[in-house]
N, C-alpha and C positions, 0 to 999 in steps of 0.2 A: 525691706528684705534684709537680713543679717545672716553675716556668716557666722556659723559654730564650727567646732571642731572639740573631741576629747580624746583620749586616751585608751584602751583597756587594756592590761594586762593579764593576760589567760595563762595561769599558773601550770607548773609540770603538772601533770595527772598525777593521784595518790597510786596509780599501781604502778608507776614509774617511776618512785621516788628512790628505787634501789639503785637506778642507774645514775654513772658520774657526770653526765653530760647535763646541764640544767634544757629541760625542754621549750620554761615557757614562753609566752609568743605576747611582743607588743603591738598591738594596731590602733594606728592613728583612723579617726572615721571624719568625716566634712560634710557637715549638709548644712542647707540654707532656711529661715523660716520667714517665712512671711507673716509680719507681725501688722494690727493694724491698733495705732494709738491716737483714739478721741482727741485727747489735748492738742496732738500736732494739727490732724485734720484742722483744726478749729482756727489755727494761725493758718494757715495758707490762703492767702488775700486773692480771689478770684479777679482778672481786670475786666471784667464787664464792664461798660461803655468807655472805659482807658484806651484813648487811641496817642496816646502820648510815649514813646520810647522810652525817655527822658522820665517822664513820672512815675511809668510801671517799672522802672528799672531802681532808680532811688528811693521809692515807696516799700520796695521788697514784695512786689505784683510777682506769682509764679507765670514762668515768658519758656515758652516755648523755642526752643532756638533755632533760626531759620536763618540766620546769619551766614553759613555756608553757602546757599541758594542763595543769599544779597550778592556776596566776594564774585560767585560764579557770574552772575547777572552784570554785575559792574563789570569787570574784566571783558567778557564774551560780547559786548554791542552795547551799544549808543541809544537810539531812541526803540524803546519801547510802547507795546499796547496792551494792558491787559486786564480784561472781562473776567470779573466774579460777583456774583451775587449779593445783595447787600447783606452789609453786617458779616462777613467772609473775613474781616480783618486786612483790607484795603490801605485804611486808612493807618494803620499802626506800621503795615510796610513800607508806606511813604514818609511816617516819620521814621522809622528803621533808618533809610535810606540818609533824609536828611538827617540825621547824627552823622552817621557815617560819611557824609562828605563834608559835614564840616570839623572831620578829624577830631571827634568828641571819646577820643579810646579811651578813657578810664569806664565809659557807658556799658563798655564790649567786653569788658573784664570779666576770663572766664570763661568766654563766648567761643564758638569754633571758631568765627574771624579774626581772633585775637594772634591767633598762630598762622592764620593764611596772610594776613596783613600785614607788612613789614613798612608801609611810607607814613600814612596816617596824614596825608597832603589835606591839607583847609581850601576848601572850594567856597566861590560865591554860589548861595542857594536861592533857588528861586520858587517858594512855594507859594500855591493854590490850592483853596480845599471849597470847591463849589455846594458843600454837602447843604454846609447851614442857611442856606438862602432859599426864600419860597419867590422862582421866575415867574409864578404865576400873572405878576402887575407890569406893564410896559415901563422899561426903562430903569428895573433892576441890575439888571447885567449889564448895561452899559456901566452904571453906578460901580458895580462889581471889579470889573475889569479896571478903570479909572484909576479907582481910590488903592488899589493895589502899584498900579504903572506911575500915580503920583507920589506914591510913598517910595519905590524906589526911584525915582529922578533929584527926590532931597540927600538921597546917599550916594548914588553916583553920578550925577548931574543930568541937567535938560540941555535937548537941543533947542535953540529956536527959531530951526525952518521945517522938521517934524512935527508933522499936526496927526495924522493916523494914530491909532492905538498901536499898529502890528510893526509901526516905524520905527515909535518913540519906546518900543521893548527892545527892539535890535537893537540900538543906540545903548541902551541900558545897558545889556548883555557884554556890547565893546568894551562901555568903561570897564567895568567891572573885570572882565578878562585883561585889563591893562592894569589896574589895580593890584588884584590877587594874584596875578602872575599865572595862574590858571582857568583853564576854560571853564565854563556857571554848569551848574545840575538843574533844571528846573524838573519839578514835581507837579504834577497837576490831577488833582483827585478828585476822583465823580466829574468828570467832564463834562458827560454828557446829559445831568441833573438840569442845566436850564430847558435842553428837550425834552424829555422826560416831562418834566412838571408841568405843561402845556401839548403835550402830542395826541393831537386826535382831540383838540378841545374847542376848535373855531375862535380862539381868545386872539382879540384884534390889536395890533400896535398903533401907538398912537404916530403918527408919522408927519412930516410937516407939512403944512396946509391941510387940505382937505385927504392927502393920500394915505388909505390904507393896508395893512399887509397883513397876514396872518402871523402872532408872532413867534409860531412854529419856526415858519422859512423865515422871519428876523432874526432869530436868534442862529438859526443855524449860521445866516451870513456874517453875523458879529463873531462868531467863533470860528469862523473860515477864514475872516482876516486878521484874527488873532494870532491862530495856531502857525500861518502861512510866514510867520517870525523863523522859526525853525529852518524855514528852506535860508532866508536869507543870511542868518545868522550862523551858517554851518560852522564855519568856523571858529566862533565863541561858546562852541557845547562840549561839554564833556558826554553827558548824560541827559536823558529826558525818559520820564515815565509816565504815560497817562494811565490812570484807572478808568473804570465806568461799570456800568453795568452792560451795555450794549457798542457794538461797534457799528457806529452810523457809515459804512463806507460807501453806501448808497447815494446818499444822498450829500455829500461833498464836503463834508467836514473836513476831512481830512485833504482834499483836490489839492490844497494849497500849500503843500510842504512835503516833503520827501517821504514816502509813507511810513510810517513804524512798524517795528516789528512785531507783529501780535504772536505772543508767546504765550495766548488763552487757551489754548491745546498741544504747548511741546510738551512734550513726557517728563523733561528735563525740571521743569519747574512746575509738574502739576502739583505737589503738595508747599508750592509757596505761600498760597494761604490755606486756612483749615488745620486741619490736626488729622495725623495719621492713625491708624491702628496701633502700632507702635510707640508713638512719641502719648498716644494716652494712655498705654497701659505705664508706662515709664515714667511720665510726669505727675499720673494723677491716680498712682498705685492705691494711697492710703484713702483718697477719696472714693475711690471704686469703692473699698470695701466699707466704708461707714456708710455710703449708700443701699449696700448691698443688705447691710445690720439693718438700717431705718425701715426698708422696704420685705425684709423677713426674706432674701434673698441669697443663694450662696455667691460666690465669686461669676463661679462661670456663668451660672443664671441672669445674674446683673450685665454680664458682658453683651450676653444675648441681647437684651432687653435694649440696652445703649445701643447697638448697632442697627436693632430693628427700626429703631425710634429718631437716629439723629447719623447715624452713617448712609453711606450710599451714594456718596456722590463720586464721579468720576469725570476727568476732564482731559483726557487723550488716552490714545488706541492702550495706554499699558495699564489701566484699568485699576490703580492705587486708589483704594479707599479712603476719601477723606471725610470727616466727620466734620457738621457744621458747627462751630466754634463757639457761639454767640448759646448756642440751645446747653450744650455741652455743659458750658462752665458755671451756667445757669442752673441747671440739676445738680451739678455739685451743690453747688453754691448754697440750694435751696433743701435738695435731698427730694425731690418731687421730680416725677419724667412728666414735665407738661411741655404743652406747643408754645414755646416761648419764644423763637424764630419766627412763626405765623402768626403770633399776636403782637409782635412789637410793629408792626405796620402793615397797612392794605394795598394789593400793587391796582390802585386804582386805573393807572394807563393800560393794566391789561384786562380788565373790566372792559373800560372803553371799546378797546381792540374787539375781542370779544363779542362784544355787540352787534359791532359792526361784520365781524365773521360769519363767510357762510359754509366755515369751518367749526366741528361739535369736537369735543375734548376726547370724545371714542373713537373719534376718524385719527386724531393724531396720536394720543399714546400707543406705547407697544408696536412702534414701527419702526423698521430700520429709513432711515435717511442719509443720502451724502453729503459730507462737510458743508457743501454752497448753498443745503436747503437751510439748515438751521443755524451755523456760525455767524454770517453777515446778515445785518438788519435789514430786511428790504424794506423800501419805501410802500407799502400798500397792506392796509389795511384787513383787507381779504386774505390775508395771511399771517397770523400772530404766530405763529411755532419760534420761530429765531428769539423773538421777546420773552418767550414763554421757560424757552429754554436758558438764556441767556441771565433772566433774572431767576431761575434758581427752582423753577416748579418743574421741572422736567429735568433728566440728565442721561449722560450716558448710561447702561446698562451693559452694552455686550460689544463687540465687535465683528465687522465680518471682514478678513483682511483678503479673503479673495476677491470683492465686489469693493472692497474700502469704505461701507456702509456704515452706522451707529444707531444699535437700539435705544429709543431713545421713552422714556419712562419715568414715574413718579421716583424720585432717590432715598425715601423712608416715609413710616407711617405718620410722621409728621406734617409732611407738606403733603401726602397725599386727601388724609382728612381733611385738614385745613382749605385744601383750594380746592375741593372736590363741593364742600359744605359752602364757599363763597359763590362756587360756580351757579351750585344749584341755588342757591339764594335769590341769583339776580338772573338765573335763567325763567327758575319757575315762578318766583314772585310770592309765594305762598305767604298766611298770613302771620300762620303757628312759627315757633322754630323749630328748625331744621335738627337744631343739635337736640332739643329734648324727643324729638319724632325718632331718631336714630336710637336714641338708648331705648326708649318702648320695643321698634322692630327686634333690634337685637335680642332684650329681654324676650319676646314671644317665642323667638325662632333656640335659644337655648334652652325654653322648657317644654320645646315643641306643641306650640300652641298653634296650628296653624288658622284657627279661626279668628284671634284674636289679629293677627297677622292682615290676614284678608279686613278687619276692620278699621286698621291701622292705614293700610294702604289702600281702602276706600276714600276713606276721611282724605287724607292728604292730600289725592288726585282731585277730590273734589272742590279741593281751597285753592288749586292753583284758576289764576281768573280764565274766561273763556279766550281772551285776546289774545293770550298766549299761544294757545291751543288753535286758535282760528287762519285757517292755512285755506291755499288757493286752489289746492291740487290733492289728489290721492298722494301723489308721492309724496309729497313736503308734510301730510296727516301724518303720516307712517313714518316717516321721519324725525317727528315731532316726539310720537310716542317711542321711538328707537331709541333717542337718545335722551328720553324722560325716566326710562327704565335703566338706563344705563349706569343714570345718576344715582337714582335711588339704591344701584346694585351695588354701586364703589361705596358710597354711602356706608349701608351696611356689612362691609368686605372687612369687618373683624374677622370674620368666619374667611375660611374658603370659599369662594366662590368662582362660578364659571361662567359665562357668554357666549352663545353661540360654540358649544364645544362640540371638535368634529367627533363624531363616533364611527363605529363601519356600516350604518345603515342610513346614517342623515347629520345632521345638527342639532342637539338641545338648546331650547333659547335661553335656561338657565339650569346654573343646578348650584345651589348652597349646602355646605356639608358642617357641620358641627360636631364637638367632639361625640353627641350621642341621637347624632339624628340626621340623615338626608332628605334632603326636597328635593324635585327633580318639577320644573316648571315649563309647561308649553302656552306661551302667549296667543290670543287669537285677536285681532280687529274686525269688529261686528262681525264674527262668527257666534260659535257658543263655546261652553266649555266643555261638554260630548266631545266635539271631534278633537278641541287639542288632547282631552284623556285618550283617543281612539289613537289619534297621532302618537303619545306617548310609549301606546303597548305597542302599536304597528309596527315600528320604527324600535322595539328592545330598546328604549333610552335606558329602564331598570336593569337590565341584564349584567352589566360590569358590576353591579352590585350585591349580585344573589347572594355572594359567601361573607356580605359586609353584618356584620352582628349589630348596626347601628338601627335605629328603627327608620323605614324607608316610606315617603308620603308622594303619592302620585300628587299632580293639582294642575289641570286646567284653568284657566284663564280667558277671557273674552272681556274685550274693553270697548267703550262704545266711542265712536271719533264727536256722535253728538252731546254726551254729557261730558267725557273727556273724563270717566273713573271707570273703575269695574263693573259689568254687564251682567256676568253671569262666571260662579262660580263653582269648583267640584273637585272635590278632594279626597281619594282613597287610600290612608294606609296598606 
């Protein structure tokens, strides 16, 4: 964006030139133009997988400045907790942080903290980054924790009547605070990655003698007597920040030291990680619009697009849009709006979950929840929502501040595709794929094909195996097929689409609308498709549509619970 400014001079008028007074008038004029220049785009160094402070800063990496929210967070409390999503920029906060307490200011040069910060004190730091290690083998993490606790006992000495891990850290912590004259910062990033990578996997530890334990609950106890430093060590802290993706407070991670403060829902710090609406049109002006050029798009179109595709997340009641950072920088970067957040990794633990739920993904989107249903992790399986939520496939949506509730929902077209296509994958088991099945349906329903449609989603149902399908009860059949259409509905939810929508004479069980065409759909289970069409007209599902100029297609539906595809079809324009 540049400022202009010229000149004009608006001379006396010629029939005024008799008169002695000179008339003419100068005005100065100021507008700004928003310029965008290829060359520059091309230098701006995206940090995609930079989780280094230190390097994205010295490298000339464009950095987001969140340094004001550091100064605030340092100053305001002591030990912290805080849950975001992988790839949210976690890790870049905690080296943020360690710069900053080891008094590293020429890094902050420029930086809002540069002017909030007047001591610039050197702390001992005490980092952790649990990220790069696969817990899945017994006696990793002991390894982990060790070789950390023995490297620093060679810089500020060993005791030798402490034999504990959680002992021989306090002892650390003392020297150290006797040393630097100041209390230690420890950092500890992805916490909760040794649970995670074994939750819900029966994976045994190997234990001494013959005794074994699951090393879910081993590992949880290794980091119970870990973290349980903290309590002892009050005194020798300045600061502590754990990240993670989930907050286990269930099950006693934490039981053993003064609790932290989970700051994963103050309003105060919800854009500490991610990127605002704001801070990207500011930061990544010139990349908006070459994006914008590459994809034949104007400005505001391209905005559009960004936000539908990678904003949407929200993480307390004041409802700040933050965009996921890792997909963001990535489209810059590439000039392409792909799922680059859902393909850089699979949340396999909620797969597992999942499985084991006899909870469907229809029963929990689009519902309001209070803070205790989805915030802390519960211990049980029969409930993934907090997981779900927590790692980043669900988020806030809305607030109800009379009831204190959270709608809580898919946060863009990105994650909703992606785990919508995983879900169904390992729900239905099919044999085709999912994503080329989707682009077909889609295709059909935009050139209003509905026969080709009805073949599409014959085939499909017919691939998924019968074992799927094979249920103990009417209700749990009905069930089955409930949320088999569900899938396939989000699925294809390029278009508008509807569910179960109320009208003033009943419920449609679907209705898909496209820019030049309405379906309007009644499902039957071993009925026929007569009465769903009868149901249709009975019930005016068409009637909100009379004055719609689109073209409008009645279709029945009957499915059989014994072959588990379509029965019997009928379709009337």
């Amino acid at each position: 964006m540049v400022e202009c400014s010229f000149t004009a001079i608006y001379p006396t008028p010629p029939h005024h030139k008799k008169r002695k007074k000179d008339l003419s008038v100068s005005v100065e004029f100021r507008f700004f133009v928003i310029t965008y220049h290829p060359e520059n785009a091309a230098i701006m160094k995206y940090p995609i997988g930079i989780q280094s402070f230190d390097q994205l800063i010295t490298d000339g990496y464009v950095y987001v400045d969140k340094t004001d929210l550091v100064y605030d967070l340092v100053k305001s409390g002591k030990i912290y907790f805080l849950s975001r999503p992988r790839r949210f920029g976690k890790s870049l906060l905690v080296s943020t942080l360690k710069c900053y307490f080891e008094g590293r200011k020429e890094l902050f040069k420029g930086l809002a903290i540069e002017k909030l910060e007047t001591e610039w004190a050197e702390y001992p730091v005490f980092h952790i980054d649990f990220n790069g290690d696969n817990f899945t083998q017994s006696g990793i993490l002991e390894q982990k924790i060790e070789g950390h606790i023995a490297q620093w006992e060679k810089i500020y000495g060993k005791s030798q009547e402490l034999t504990t891990v959680g002992d021989r850290f306090a002892y650390v912590l003392k020297q150290a605070h006797k040393k630097y004259g100041h209390r230690c910062a420890v950092l500890i990033d992805e916490y909760d990655k040794p649970i995670l990578d074994v939750l819900d996997t029966g994976y045994k530890a190997r234990m001494s003698g013959e005794e074994e334990r699951l090393l879910e609950d081993h590992h949880r106890e290794i980091l119970k007597g870990f973290y349980s430093v903290f309590k002892a060590a009050d005194q020798d802290l300045q600061f502590v920040l754990l990240t993670g993706v989930t907050k286990f407070s269930q099950v006693s991670v934490f039981s053993g030291f003064n609790q932290p403060k989970d700051i994963s829902m103050d309003k105060r710090y919800e854009a500490l990680c991610g990127i605002t609406q704001k801070e990207m049109e500011h930061y990544f002006a010139e990349p908006i619009l070459a994006l914008a050029e590459e994809l034949n798009q104007t400005r505001e179109g391209m905005l559009r697009q960004l936000k539908a595709q990678y904003d949407g997340y929200h993480f307390s009641d004041k409802m700040t849009d933050i965009y996921n950072p890792f997909s963001l920088l990535n489209a810059f970067d590439q000039e392409r709006l792909r799922d680059y957040w859902f393909a850089s990794g699979t949340p396999t633990y909620l797969i597992r979950l999942l499985n084991h739920s006899h909870e469907n993904l229809d029963e929990m989107t689009g519902r309001y929840y209070r803070p205790e249903e989805f915030v802390d992790y519960k211990a049980d399986v029969e409930k993934p929502l907090p997981m779900i939520y927590q790692s980043g496939y669900l988020t806030i949506k809305d607030y109800d501040p009379e009831f204190g509730r959270f709608l809580l929902d898919f946060p863009n077209n990105e994650v909703k595709n992606g785990f919508v296509i995983l879900i169904a994958a390992s729900y239905l088991q099919t044999k085709d794929s999912v994503s080329n099945w989707i682009i077909e349906m889609v295709s059909s329903l935009r050139r209003g094909n509905p026969e080709i449609f009805r073949k599409l989603l014959t085939s499909f149902l017919a691939d998924i195996p019968y074992s799927m399908r094979r249920k103990e009860n009417e209700r749990e059949k009905e069930r089955y097929f409930h949320y088999t259409f569900y899938l396939i509905l989000r699925l294809i939810s390029v278009y508008t689409v509807y569910t179960e929508k109320q009208q003033s004479e009943g419920r449609v069980d679907c209705i898909i609308e496209t820019p030049d065409y309405i379906y309007i759909f009644e499902f039957k289970l071993d009925g026929t498709a007569e009465e769903a069409l009868q149901q249709i007209e009975e019930k005016g599902y068409a009637r909100p549509y009379e004055a719609d100029k689109r073209k409008l297609y009645r279709i029945g539906v009957s499915f059989s619970s014994e072959t588990g595809t379509v029965d019997d079809w009928k379709c009337i324009p």
